[in-house]
C-alpha positions in Angstrom: 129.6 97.9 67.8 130.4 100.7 70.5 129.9 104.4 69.9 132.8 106.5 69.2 132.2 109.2 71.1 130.5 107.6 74.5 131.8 104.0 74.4 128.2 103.0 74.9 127.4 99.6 72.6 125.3 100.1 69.6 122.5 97.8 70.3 118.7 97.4 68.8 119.1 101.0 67.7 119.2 100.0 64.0 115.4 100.9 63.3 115.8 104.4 65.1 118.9 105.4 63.1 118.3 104.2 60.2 115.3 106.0 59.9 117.0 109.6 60.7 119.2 108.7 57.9 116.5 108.0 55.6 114.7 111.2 56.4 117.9 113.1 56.4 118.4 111.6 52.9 115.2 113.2 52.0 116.1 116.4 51.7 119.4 116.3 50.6 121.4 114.3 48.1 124.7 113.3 50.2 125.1 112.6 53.2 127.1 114.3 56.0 129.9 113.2 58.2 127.1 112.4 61.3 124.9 111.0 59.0 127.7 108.7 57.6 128.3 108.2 60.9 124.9 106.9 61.8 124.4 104.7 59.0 127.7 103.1 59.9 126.5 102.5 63.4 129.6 104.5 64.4 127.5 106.4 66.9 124.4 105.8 69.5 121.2 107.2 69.2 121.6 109.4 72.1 124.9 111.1 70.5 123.4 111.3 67.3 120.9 113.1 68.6 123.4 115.2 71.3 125.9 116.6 68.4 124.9 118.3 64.8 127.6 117.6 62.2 129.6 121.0 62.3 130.3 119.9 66.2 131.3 116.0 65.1 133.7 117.8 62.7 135.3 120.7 64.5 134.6 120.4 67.9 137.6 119.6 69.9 135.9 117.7 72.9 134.4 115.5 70.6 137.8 114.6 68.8 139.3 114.5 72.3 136.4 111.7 73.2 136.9 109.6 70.2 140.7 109.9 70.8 139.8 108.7 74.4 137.2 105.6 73.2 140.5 105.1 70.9 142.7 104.4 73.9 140.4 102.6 75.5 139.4 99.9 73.3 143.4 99.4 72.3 143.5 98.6 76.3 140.8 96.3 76.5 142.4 94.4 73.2 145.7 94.1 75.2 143.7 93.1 78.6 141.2 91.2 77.3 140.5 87.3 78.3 139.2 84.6 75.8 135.6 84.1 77.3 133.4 86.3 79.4 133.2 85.1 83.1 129.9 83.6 84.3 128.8 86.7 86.3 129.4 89.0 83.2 127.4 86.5 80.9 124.2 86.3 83.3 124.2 89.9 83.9 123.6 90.2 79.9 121.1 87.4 79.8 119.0 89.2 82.3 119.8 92.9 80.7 118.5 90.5 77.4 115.5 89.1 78.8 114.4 92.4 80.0 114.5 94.4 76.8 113.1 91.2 74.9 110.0 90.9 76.9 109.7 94.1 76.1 109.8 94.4 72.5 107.8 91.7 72.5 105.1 93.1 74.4 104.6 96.3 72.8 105.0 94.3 69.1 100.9 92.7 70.1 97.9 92.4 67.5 94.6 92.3 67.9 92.7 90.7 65.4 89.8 93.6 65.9 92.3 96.0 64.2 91.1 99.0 63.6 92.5 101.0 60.2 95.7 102.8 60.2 95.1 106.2 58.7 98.1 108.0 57.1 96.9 111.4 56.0 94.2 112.5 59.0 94.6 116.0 57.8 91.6 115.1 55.1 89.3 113.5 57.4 86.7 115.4 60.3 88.0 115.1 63.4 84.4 113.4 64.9 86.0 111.1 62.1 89.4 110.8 63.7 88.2 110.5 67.3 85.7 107.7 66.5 88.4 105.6 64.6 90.8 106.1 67.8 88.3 105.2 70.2 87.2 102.2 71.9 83.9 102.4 70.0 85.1 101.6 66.5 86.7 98.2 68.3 83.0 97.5 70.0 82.0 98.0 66.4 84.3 95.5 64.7 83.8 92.6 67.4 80.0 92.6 67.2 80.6 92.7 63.1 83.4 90.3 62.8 83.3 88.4 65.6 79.9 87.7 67.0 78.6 84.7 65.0 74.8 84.4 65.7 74.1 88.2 65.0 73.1 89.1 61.9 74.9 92.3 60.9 74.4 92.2 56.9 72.8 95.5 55.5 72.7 96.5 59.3 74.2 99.7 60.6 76.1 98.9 64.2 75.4 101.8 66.9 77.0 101.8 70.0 74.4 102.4 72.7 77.0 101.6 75.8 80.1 99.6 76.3 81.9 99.2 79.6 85.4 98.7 80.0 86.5 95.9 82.3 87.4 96.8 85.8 91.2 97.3 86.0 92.1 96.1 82.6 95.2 98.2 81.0 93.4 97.7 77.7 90.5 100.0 76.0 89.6 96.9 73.6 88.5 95.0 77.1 85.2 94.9 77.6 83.2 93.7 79.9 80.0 94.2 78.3 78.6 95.9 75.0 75.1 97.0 73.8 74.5 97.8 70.1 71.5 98.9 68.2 71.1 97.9 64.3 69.5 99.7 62.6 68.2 98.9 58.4 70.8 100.3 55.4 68.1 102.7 53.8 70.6 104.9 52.7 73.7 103.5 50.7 77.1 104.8 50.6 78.1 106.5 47.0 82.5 105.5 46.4 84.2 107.9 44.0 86.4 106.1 41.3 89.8 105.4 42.5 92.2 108.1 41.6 95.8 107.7 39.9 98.0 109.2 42.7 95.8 106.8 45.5 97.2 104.1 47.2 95.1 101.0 48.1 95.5 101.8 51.6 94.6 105.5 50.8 91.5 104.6 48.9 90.3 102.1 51.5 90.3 104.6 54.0 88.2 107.1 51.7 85.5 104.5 51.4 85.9 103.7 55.4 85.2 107.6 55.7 82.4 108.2 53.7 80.6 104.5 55.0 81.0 106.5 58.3 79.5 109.1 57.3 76.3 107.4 55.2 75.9 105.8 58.5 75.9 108.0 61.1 73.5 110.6 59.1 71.5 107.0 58.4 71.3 106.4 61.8 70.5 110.2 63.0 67.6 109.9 60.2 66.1 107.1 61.4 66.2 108.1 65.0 64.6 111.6 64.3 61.6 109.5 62.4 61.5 107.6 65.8 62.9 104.3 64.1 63.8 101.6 67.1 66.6 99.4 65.5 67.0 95.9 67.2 69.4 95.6 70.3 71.7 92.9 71.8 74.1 92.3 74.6 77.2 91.2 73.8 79.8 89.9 76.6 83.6 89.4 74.5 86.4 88.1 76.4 89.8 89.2 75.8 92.4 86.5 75.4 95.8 86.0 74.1 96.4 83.2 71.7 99.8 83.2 72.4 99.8 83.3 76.5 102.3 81.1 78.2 104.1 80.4 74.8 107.5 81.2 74.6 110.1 81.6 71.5 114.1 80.5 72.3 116.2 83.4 71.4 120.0 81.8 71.0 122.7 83.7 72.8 126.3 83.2 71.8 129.7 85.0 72.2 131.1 86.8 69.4 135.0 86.4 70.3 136.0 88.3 67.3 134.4 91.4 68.4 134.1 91.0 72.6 130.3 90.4 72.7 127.1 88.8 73.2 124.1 88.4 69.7 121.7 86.4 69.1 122.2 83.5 66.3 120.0 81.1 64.5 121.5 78.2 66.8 123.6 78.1 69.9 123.7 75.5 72.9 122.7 78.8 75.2 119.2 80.1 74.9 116.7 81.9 76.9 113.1 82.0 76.6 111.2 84.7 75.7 107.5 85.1 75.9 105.7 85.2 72.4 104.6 89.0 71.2 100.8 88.6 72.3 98.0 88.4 70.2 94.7 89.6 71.1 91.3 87.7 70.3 87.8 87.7 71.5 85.6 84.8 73.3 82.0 85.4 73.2 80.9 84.9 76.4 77.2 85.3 75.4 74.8 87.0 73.4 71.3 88.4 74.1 68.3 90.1 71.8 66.8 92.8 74.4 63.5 95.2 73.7 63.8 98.8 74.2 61.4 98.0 77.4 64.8 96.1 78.5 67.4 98.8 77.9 65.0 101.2 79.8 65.7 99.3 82.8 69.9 98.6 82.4 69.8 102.7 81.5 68.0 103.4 84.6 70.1 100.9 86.3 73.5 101.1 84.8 75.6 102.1 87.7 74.1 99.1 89.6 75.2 97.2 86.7 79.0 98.3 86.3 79.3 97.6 90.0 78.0 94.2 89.3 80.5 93.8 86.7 83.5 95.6 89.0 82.6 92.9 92.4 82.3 89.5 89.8 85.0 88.5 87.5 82.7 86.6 84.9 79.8 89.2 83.5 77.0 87.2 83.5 73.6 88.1 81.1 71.4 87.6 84.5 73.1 90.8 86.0 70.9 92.8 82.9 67.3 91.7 84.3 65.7 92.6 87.4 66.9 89.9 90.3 63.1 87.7 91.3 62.6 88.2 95.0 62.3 85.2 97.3 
């Protein structure tokens, strides 16, 4: 489907404009010409977005583009051959693979996912900015993840976590330290309300297990309560790298272009949308004696984990001299 106005083909917009037609639809009953327009995928995103719907009505450069598009598609009807020519179909392919690899690679999951909140209006923004940060992902892999540490009735504190040298991706660590400290104080859940959602409810009890924690934690640490400590090295991975899905590419004569069908003798591969896991490289149970020496060493440390690709538990402890 082309655009009437710029000519430009009305592809993998569908999301984009449907969703301005839903929104538009949400504060009025009918829709107008443009928005019509839009849901009949009569014009591109870009020109949706260009022209209101007084200007798509009145507006006599738009009528004189349409009127142009007009004559320009009855051309290409009369001029047209049966099949594309070999150049034309592998400059699509590659225009294809491009935006497909794409798509793919920003549609990724990590299995350490951390909880999509809808109204952040209600919550603190200490709240907010913990549940957006790296931390709260350090937090789920040494819960989740880490087998052979003990996390039940445990509160998980941060105490440092280092991203790994020239990684694109805050949930790549290189290293994490956590302290756990005893549940002595237990989180309270109001009753769920009518007008909450699941989601909406799970979030409340998320927030107020945040808070019962951290004041736990501050407590305990003003009472000069040592929680036990370990060293955790994860390991990102993708479960899906060097998989591929075939995307089938065939040519739709009836309306002069390329889609993508269940089954065609022409495919391409694509690369599979990557999901994110965790190896555990190794764990370690450290005294406070211990973190003494990585604090007071710590940039030593990160430069250790900066010159050597595998993070090693020996690069923690004091090297013996020969």
């Amino acid at each position: 489907m082309d655009c009437i106005i710029c000519g430009k083909q009305v592809v993998n917009e569908n999301n984009q404009l449907q969703k301005k037609v839903k929104n538009f639809l949400k504060t009025v009953s009918e829709l107008d010409v443009k928005h019509q327009w839009i849901q009949q995928w009569k014009i591109c995103y870009d020109c949706s977005e260009k022209y209101t719907n007084n200007m798509l009505v009145d507006n006599s450069e738009v009528q004189q583009k349409i009127e142009e598009q007009k004559n320009k598609k009855q051309q290409e009807k009369t001029f047209r051959v049966q099949e594309p020519s070999q150049a034309i179909r592998a400059y699509y392919i590659e225009k294809y693979i491009d935006y497909a690899t794409y798509k793919v690679e920003q549609q990724g999951v990590n299995v350490a996912k951390r909880p999509y909140i809808k109204n952040r209006h209600q919550y603190d923004a200490a709240y907010i900015a913990y549940v957006d940060s790296s931390e709260s992902t350090a937090v789920l892999i040494v819960r989740d993840i880490v087998k052979n540490i003990d996390t039940k009735e445990k509160w998980i504190d941060v105490r440092y976590m280092e991203k790994r040298f020239l990684s694109d991706y805050d949930g790549d660590f290189s290293f994490i330290i956590v302290e756990l400290f005893p549940r002595k104080q237990k989180p309270t859940y109001p009753k769920k309300m009518v007008e909450q959602t699941d989601s909406d409810y799970e979030n409340r009890k998320r927030y107020i297990t945040w808070q019962t924690a951290t004041a736990d934690i501050n407590h305990q640490r003003a009472q000069g309560i040592k929680g036990d400590l370990y060293i955790v090295l994860p390991c990102l991975k993708n479960e899906d790298e060097d998989t591929y899905d075939k995307h089938y590419i065939a040519w739709d004569n009836a309306h002069r272009h390329f889609k993508r069908v269940r089954k065609s003798n022409h495919y391409v591969e694509i690369i599979k949308s990557p999901k994110w896991g965790y190896d555990i490289a190794a764990t370690k149970k450290i005294n406070h004696q211990q973190l003494r020496y990585i604090e007071k060493n710590l940039y030593q440390i990160i430069g250790k984990t900066h010159n050597k690709r595998a993070v090693t538990l020996s690069m923690f402890s004091p090297q013996k001299k020969k």
